[in-house]
C-alpha positions as CSV (number, residue, x, y, z in Angstrom):
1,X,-26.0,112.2,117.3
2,X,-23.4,115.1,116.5
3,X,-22.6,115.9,119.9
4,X,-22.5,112.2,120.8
5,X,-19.8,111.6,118.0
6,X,-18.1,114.5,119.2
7,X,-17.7,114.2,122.4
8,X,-16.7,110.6,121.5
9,X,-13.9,112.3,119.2
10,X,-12.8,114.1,122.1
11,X,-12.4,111.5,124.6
12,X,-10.5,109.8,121.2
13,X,-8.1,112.9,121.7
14,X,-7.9,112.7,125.3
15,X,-6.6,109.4,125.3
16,X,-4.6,109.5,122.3
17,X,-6.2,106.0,121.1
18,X,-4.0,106.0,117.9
19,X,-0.7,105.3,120.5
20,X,-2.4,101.8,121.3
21,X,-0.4,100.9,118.2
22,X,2.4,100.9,120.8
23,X,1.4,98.0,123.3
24,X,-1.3,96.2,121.2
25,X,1.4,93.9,119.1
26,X,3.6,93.1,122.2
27,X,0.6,91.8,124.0
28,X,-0.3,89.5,120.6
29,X,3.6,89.0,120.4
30,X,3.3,87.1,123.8
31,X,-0.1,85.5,123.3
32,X,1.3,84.2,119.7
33,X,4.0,82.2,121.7
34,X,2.9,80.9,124.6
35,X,-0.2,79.3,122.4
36,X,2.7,78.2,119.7
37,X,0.3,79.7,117.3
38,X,-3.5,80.8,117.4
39,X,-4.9,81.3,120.7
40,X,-8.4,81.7,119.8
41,X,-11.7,84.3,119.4
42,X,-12.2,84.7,123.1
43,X,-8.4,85.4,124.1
44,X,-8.5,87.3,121.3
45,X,-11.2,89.8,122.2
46,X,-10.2,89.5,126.2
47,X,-6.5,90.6,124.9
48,X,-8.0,94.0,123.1
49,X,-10.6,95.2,126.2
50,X,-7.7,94.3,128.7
51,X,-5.2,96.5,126.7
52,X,-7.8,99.3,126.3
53,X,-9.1,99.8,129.4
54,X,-5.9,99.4,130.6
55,X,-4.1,102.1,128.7
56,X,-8.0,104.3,129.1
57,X,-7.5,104.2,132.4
58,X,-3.7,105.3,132.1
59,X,-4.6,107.9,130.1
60,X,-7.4,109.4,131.4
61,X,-5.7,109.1,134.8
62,X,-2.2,110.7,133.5
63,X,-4.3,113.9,131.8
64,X,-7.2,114.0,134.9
65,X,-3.6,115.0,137.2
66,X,-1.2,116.9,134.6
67,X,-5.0,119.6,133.7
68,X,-3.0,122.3,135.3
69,X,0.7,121.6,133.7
70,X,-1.1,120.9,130.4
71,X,-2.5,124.3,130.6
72,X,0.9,125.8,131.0
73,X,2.1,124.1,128.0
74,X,2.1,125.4,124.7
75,X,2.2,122.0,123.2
76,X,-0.8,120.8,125.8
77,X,-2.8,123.8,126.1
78,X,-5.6,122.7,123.5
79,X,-6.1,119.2,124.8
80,X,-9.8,118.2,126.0
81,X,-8.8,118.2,129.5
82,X,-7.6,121.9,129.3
83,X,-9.9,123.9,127.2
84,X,-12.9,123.0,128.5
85,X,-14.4,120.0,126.1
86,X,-14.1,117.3,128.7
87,X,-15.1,118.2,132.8
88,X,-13.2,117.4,135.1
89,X,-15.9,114.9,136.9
90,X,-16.2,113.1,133.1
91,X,-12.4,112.4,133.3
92,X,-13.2,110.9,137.0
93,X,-15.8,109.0,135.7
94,X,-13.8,107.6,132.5
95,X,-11.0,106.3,134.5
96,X,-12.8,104.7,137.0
97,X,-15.1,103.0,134.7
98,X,-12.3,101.8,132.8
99,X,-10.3,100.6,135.7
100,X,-13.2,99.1,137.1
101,X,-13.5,97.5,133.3
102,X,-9.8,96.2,133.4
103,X,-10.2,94.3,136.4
104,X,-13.9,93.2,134.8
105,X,-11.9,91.6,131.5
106,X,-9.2,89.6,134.2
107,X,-11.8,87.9,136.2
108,X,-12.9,86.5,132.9
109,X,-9.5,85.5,131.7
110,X,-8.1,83.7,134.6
111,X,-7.2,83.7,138.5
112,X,-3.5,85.2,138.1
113,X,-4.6,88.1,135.4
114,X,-7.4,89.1,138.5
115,X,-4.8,88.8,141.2
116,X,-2.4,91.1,138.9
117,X,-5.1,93.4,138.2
118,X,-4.3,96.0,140.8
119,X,-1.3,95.9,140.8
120,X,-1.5,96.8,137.2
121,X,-3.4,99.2,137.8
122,X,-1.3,101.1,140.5
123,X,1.9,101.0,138.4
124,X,0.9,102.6,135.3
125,X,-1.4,104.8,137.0
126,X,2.5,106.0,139.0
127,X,3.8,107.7,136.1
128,X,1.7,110.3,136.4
129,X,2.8,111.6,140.1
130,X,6.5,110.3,139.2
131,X,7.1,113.1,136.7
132,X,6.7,115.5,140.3
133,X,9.7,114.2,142.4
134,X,11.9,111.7,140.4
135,X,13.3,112.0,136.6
136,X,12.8,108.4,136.0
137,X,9.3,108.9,135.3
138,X,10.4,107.8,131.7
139,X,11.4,103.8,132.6
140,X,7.8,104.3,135.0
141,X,6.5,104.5,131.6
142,X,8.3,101.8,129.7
143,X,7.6,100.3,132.6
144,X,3.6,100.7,132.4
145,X,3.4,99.8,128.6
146,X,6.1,96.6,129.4
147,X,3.5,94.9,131.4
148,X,1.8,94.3,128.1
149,X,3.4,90.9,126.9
150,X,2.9,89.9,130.7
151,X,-0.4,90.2,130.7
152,X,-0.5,88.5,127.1
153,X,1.4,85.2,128.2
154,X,-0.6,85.4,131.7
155,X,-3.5,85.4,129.5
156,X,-2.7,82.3,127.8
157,X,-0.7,80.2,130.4
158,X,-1.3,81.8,133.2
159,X,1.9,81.7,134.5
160,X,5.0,84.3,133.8
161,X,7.6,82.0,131.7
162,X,11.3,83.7,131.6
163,X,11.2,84.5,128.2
164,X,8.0,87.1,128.6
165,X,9.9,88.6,131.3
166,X,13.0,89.4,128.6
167,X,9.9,90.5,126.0
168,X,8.9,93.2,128.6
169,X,12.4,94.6,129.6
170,X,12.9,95.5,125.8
171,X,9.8,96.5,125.7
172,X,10.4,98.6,128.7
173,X,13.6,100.1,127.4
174,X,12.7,100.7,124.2
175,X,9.4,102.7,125.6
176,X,11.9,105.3,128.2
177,X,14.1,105.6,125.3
178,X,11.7,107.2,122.7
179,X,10.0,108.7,125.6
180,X,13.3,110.7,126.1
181,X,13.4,111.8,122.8
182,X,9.7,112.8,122.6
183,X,10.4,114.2,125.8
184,X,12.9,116.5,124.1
185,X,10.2,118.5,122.9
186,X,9.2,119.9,126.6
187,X,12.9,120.5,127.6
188,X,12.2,124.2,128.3
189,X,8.6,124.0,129.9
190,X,10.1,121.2,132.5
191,X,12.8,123.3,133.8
192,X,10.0,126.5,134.1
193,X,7.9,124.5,135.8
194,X,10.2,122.6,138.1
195,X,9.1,118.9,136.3
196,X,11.7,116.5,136.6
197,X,12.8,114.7,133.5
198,X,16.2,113.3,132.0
199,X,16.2,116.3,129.7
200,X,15.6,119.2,132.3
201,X,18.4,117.3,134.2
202,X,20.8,116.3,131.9
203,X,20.5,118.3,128.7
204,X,20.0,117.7,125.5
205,X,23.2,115.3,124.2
206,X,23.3,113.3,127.4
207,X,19.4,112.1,126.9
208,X,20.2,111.2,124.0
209,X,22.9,109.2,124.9
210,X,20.9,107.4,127.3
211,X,18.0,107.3,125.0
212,X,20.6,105.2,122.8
213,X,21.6,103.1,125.9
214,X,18.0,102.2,126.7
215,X,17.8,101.4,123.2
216,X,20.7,98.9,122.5
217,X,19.4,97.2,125.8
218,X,15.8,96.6,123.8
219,X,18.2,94.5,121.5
220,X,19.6,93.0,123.8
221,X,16.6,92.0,125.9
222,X,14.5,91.3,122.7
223,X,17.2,88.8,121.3
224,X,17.3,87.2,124.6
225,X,13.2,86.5,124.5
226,X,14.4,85.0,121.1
227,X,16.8,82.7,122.6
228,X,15.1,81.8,125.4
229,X,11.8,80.8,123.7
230,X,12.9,78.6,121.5
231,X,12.0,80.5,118.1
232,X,13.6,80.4,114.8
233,X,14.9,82.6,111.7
234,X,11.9,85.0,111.7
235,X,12.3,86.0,115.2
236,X,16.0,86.9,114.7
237,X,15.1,89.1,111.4
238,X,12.1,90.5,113.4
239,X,14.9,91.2,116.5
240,X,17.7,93.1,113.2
241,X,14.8,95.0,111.9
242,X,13.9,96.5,115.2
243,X,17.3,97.0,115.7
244,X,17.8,99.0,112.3
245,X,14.8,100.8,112.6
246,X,15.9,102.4,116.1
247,X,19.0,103.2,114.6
248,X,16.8,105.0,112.2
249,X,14.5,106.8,114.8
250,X,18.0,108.4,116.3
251,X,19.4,109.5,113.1
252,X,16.1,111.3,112.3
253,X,16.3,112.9,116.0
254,X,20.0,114.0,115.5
255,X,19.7,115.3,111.9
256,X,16.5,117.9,113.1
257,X,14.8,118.0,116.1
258,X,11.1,119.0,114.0
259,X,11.6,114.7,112.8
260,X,10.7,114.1,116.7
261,X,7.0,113.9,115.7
262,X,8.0,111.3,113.0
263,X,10.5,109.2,115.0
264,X,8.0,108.7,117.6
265,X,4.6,107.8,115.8
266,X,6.1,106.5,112.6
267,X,9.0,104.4,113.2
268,X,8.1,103.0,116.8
269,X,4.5,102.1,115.2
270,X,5.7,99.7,112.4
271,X,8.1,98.6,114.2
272,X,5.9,97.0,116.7
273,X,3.8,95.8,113.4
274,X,6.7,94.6,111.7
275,X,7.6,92.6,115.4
276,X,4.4,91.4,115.4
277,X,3.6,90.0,111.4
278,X,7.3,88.0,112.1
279,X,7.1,86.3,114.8
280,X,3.7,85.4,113.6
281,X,5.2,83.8,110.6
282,X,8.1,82.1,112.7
283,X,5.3,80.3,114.9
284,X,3.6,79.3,110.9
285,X,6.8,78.3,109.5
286,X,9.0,77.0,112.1
């Protein structure tokens, strides 16, 4: 039973499950409007093992390909898929099992959620090999985790309304933009090892500058998906808050660079949260 739980903990670490806290509210955020309110126990459930076997699949993937820059990486070096605790044919194994799960969970959900399965599946398993030849492996990403209200609203209506499009590109955008700033952190191992990222391109100041960019067009995208969907006072407080809270996330990043840690976990997670419990309340109230 020990080693089970520990090698459980270390697929935990491999994956990083605690950043599901990222896409898990956006997916919801979509499922909450296209049902106008509760969309039931079995979307429910579907929802969570789509989103997790997605992102296990991403994950496993993402570290499966980067074992030999992780190793070269101070900040990587003691992940499971470098020092040992997870083999190389266990990470093969995870990620095809959970890919195979992914498109499992869409056959059950609906016709369109299977067809878009692949598909899925190919994009945000891309970010990985991006990160070798182009720098925007960062909107990849945002890219990858922006599917998530798709595949919420395709869940429920199966069908892609305009206003889950606008969710995704802010979701999108705000994803590359803390990205850069996390990114921040690798600056020096990127340009040693020949990575390409907005950083070891463009220095310091000018990715964050774009990170800012990316980040005013989440507003801008977000308050559009509250326009165009027809919600009401919660949605634009939910839309302000985010806004004040990214503002937030860059002062932290500009005032000391050891606040990256807390800008990225802490802020971006309630924010989602926050996102979430609002437009939860709009659909109650409104």
């Amino acid at each position: 039973m020990d080693k089970l739980l520990k090698k459980l903990n270390d697929f935990n670490e491999l994956v990083m499950f605690k950043h599901s806290i990222f896409s898990l509210p956006f997916i919801f955020i979509a499922m909450v409007v296209a049902s106008n309110g509760w969309f039931g126990f079995k979307l429910m459930i579907l929802g969570i093992l789509a989103a997790l076997t997605a992102r296990n699949f991403a994950m496993g993937f993402n570290r499966y390909m980067d074992r030999d820059i992780d190793a070269l990486n101070p900040r990587t070096i003691n992940r499971p898929n470098v020092d040992g605790r997870i083999s190389n044919l266990q990470m093969i194994i995870f990620t095809i099992a959970n890919a195979f799960g992914f498109i499992l969970v869409a056959y059950f959900v609906n016709d369109l959620a299977l067809y878009l399965s692949i598909p899925i599946l190919f994009v945000i398993g891309s970010y990985s090999y991006f990160k070798r030849f182009s720098y925007l492996a960062h909107v990849i990403l945002g890219l990858s985790l922006g599917l998530a209200p798709i595949a919420g609203v395709v869940t429920v209506l199966e069908t892609i309304p305009l206003w889950s499009v606008f969710l995704s590109i802010g979701v999108m955008f705000w994803v590359a933009g803390f990205d850069l700033l996390y990114s921040l952190q690798d600056i020096e191992v990127d340009k040693k090892l020949n990575l390409h990222s907005i950083p070891s391109k463009f220095g310091v100041k000018k990715t964050m500058a774009i990170s800012k960019i990316f980040h005013i067009l989440t507003v801008v995208f977000w308050l559009l998906f509250v326009l165009s969907s027809d919600s009401s006072a919660f949605a634009y407080v939910a839309v302000i808050i985010s806004a004040l809270m990214l503002s937030y996330e860059h002062y932290l990043v500009n005032k000391d660079f050891t606040k990256i840690d807390k800008a990225f976990f802490t802020v971006n997670g309630y924010l989602g949260i926050v996102f979430f419990i609002l437009i939860v309340l709009d659909n109650i109230f409104y």
